[in-house]
C-alpha positions as CSV (number, residue, x, y, z in Angstrom):
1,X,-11.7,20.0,-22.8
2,X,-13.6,23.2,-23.0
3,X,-15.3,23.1,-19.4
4,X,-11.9,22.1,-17.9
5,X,-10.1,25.1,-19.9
6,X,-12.5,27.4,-18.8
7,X,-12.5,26.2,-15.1
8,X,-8.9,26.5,-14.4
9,X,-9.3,29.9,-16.8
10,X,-11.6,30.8,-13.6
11,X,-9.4,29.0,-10.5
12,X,-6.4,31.3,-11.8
13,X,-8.2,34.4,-12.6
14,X,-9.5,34.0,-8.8
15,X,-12.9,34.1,-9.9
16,X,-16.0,32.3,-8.8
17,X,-16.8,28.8,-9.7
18,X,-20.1,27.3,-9.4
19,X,-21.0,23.9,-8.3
20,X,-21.2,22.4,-11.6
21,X,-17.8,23.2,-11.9
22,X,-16.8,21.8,-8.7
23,X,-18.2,18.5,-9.1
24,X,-16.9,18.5,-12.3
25,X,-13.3,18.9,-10.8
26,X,-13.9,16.2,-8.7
27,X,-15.0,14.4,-11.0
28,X,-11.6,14.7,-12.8
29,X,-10.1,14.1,-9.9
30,X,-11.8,10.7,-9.0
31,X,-10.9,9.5,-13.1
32,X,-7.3,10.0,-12.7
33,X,-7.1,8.4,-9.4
34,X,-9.1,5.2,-10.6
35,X,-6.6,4.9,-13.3
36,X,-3.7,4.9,-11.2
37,X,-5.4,2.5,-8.8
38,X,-6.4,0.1,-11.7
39,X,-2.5,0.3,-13.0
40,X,-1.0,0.2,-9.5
41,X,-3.2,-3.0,-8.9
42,X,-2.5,-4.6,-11.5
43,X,1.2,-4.2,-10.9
44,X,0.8,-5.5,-7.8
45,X,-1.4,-8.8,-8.4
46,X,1.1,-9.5,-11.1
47,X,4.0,-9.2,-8.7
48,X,1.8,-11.3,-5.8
49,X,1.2,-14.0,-8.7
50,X,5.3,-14.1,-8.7
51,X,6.1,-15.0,-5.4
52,X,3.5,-18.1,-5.7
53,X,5.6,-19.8,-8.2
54,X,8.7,-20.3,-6.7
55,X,11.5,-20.4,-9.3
56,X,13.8,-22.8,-7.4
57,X,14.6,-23.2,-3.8
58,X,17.5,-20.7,-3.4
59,X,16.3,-17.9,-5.4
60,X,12.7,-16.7,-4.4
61,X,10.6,-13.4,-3.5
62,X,8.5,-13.1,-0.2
63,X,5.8,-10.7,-0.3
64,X,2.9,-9.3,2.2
65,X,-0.5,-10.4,1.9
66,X,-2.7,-9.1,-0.8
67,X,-5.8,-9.0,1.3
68,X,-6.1,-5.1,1.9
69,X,-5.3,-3.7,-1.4
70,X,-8.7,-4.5,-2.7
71,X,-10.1,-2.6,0.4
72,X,-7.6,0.5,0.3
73,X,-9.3,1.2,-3.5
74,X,-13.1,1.3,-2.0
75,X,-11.8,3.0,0.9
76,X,-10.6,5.7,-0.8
77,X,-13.2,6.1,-3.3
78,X,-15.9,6.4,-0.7
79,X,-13.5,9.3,1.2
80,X,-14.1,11.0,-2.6
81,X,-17.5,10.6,-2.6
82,X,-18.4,11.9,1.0
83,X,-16.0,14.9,0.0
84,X,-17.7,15.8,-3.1
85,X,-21.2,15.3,-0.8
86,X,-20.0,17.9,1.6
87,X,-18.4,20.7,-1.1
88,X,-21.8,20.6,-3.2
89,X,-24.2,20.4,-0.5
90,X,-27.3,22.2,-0.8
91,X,-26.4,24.8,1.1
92,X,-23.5,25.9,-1.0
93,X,-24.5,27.8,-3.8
94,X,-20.8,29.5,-5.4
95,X,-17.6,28.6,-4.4
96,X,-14.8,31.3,-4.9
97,X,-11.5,29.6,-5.4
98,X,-8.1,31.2,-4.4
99,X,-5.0,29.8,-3.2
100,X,-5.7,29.6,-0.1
101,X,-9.0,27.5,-0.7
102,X,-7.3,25.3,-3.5
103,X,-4.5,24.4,-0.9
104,X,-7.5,23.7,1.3
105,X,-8.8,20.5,-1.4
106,X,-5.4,19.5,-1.7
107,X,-5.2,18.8,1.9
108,X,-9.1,17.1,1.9
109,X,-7.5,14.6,-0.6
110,X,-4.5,14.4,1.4
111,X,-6.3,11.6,3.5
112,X,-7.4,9.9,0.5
113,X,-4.4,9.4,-0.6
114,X,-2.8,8.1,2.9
115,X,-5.8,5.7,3.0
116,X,-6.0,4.1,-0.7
117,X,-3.1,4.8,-2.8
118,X,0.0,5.0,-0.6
119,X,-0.6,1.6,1.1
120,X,-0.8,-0.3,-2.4
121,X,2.8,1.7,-3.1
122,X,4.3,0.9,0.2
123,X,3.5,-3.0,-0.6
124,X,4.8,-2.8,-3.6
125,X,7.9,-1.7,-2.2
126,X,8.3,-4.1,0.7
127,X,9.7,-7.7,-0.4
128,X,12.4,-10.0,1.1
129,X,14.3,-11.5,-2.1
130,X,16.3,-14.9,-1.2
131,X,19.4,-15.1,-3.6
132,X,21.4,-18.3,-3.0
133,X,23.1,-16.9,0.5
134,X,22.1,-13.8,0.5
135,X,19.0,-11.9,1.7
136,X,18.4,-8.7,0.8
137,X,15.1,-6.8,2.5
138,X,13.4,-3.5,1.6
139,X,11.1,-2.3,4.3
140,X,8.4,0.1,3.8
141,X,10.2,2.6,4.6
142,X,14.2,3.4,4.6
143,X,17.0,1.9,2.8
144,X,17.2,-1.7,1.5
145,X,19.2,-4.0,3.9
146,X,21.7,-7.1,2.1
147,X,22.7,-9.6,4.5
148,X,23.9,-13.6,4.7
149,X,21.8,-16.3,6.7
150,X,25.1,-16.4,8.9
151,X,24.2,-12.6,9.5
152,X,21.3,-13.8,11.4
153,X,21.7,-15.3,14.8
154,X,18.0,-16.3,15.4
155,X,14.7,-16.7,14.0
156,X,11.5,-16.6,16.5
157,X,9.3,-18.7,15.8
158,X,5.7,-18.2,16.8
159,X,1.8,-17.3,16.9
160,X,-0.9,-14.4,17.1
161,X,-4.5,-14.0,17.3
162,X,-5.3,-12.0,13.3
163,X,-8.5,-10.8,12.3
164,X,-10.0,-11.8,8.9
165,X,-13.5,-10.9,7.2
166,X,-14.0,-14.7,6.0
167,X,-12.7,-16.3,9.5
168,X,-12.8,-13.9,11.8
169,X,-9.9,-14.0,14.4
170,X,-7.5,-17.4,13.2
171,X,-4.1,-17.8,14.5
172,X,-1.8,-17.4,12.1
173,X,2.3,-18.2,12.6
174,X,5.3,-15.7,12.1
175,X,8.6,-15.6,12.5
176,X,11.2,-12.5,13.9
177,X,14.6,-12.9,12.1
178,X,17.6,-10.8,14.7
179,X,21.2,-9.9,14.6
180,X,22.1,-10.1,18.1
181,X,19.4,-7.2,19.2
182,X,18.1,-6.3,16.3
183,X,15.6,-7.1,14.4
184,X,16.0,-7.8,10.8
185,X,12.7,-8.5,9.7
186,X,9.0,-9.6,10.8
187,X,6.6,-11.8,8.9
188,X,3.4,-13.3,9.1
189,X,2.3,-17.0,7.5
190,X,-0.1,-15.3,5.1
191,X,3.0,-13.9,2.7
192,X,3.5,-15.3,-0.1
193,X,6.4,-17.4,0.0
194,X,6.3,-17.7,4.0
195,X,6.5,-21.2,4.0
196,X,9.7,-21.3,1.3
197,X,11.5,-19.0,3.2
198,X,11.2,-20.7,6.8
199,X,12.4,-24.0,5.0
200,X,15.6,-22.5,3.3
201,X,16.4,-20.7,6.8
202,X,15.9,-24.2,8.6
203,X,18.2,-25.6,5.8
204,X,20.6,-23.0,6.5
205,X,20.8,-24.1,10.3
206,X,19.5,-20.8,11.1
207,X,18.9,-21.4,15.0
208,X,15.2,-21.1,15.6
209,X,13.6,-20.2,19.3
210,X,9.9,-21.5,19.5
């Protein structure tokens, strides 16, 4: 922890830093983020692993698909990497840190962090969980929303052109739940527990439109 010590010793003095010591922060940087990733994924293939074994038939979990999460991790990593590439370039011989220039890396890892990590949170928080009648739906963003299956006076029923990297573009099914105007929730056939929930809404005489 001696290199690190005396790095941030530097960073707050305001003195210079070479480029050892930058890629060294970066370095740092890049650890703690794969950590996080590795835990946060993990989290997140356990929950996925959930919703494919349905409990019973009234009290069930639909989540999004698990497809990009993989993709957001090597994404992100590969924004670190090009970042590092351009900070220690050969051209750059010192780097003086001050505040200005630290705010300046936070804000480079500012797009890492849209790209990777803060997808694999946001699907972590969006879910539709079925409780005998009642539905309650956390979106991605905004507060959760509890409703009955008589809240909902009609389920659309239909199909879209999706691009995957096995298939290419497939068709795949969804369905747009409304009160009156407005819409409750959208959902494509590749969530887990799509074809569970379309079954207890047609059991509930939810009125479809296809």
């Amino acid at each position: 922890m001696t290199p690190l010590r005396n790095l941030m010793a530097r960073v707050i003095t305001n003195q210079s830093c070479g480029k050892k010591d930058v890629i060294m922060m970066f370095f740092l940087i890049l650890g703690i983020l794969s950590v996080l990733f590795i835990v946060v994924s993990i989290i997140a293939q356990k929950e996925a692993k959930k919703c494919r074994i349905i409990m019973a038939a009234n009290d069930f979990t639909v989540r999004k698909s698990t497809r990009n999460l993989s993709l957001c991790m090597v994404v992100t990593i590969i924004c670190l990497v090009f970042t590092l590439i351009l900070l220690t370039n050969n051209n750059v011989q010192i780097v003086t840190f001050n505040i200005v220039q630290i705010l300046i890396c936070i804000l480079l890892f500012i797009p890492c962090f849209l790209i990777g990590f803060l997808p694999i949170v946001l699907w972590l928080r969006w879910k539709i969980t079925v409780k005998d009648d009642q539905i309650t739906y956390t979106p991605y963003f905004g507060s959760k929303k509890i409703f009955t299956f008589d809240y909902i006076t009609i389920v659309k029923y239909g199909n879209k052109m999706d691009y995957t990297k096995a298939f290419g573009y497939v068709k795949r099914d969804y369905i747009k739940a409304y009160h009156e105007r407005g819409k409750l929730f959208y959902l494509l056939d590749n969530s887990d527990g799509f074809q569970a929930l379309v079954s207890y809404l047609k059991d509930k005489s939810v009125p479809f439109k296809w």
